[in-house]
C-alpha positions as CSV (number, residue, x, y, z in Angstrom):
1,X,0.0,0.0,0.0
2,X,3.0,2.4,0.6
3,X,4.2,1.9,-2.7
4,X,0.5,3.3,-4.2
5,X,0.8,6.5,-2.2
6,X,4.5,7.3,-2.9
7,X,3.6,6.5,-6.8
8,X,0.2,8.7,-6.9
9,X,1.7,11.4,-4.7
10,X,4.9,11.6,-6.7
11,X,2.5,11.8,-10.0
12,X,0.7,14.9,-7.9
13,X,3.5,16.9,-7.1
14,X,5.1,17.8,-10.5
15,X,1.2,18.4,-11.8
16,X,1.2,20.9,-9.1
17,X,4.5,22.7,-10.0
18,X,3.5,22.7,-13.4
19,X,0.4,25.0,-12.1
20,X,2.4,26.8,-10.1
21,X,5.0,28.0,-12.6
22,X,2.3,28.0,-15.3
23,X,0.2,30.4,-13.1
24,X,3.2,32.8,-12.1
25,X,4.2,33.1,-15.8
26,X,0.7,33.6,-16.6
27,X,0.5,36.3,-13.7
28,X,3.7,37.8,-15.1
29,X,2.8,38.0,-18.5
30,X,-0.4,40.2,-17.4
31,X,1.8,42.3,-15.2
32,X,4.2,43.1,-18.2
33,X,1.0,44.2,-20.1
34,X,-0.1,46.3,-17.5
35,X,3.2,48.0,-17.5
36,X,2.9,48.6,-21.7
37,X,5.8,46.1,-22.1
38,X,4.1,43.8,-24.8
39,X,7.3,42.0,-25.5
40,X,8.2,41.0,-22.3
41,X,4.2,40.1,-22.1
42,X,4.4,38.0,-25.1
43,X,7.7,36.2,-23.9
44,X,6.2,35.1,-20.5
45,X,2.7,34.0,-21.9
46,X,5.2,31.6,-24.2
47,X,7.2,30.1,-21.8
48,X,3.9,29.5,-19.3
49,X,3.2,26.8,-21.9
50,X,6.3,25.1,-21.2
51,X,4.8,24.4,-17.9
52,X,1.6,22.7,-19.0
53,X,-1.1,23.0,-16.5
54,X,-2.5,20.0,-16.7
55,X,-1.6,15.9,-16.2
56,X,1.8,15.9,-18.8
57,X,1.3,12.2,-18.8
58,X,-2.1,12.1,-20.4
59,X,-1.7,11.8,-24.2
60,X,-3.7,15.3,-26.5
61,X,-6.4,12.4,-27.8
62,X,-7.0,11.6,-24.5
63,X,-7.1,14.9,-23.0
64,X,-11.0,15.7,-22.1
65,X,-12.1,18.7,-24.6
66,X,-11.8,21.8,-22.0
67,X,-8.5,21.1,-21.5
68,X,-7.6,21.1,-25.3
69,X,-9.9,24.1,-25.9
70,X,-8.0,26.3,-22.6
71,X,-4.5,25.0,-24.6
72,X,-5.6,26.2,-27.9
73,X,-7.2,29.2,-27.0
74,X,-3.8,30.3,-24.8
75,X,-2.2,29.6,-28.5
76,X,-4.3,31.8,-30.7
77,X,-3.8,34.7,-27.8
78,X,-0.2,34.2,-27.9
79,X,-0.6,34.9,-31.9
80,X,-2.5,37.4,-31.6
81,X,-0.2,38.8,-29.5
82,X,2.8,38.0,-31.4
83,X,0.9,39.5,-34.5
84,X,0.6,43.0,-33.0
85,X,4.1,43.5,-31.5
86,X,4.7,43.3,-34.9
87,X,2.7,45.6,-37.0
């Protein structure tokens, strides 16, 4: 029974750093906007999707759809983004 709890709390914890650091970049990025610094906005709202907020074990197919859609839709505003630091 040990083993179980060790294996399901050491799955836990990374899940919950990846929030953390996904949340602070996240945080960050919006701070940077406030501050009219797109670029450094656009930079941090990147890197937050290193830290994927979700289970990084679970396979896209079998992700369920709201997680997908939250992924996607933290894509297109990173485009956007990207898009007008350009023009």
């Amino acid at each position: 029974m040990t083993a179980t709890k060790s294996s399901s709390r050491s799955q836990s914890t990374p899940v919950l750093i990846n929030r953390l650091v996904y949340g602070g970049f996240v945080i960050l990025s919006i701070y940077f906007l406030l501050q009219n610094d797109p670029a450094n906005a656009l930079v941090n709202l990147g890197i937050a999707l290193v830290a994927d907020p979700f289970n990084p074990s679970v396979s896209w197919k079998d992700r369920p759809f709201w997680q997908r859609a939250w992924l996607v839709v933290h894509l297109l505003v990173l485009l956007t983004m990207l898009l007008f630091t350009w023009f």
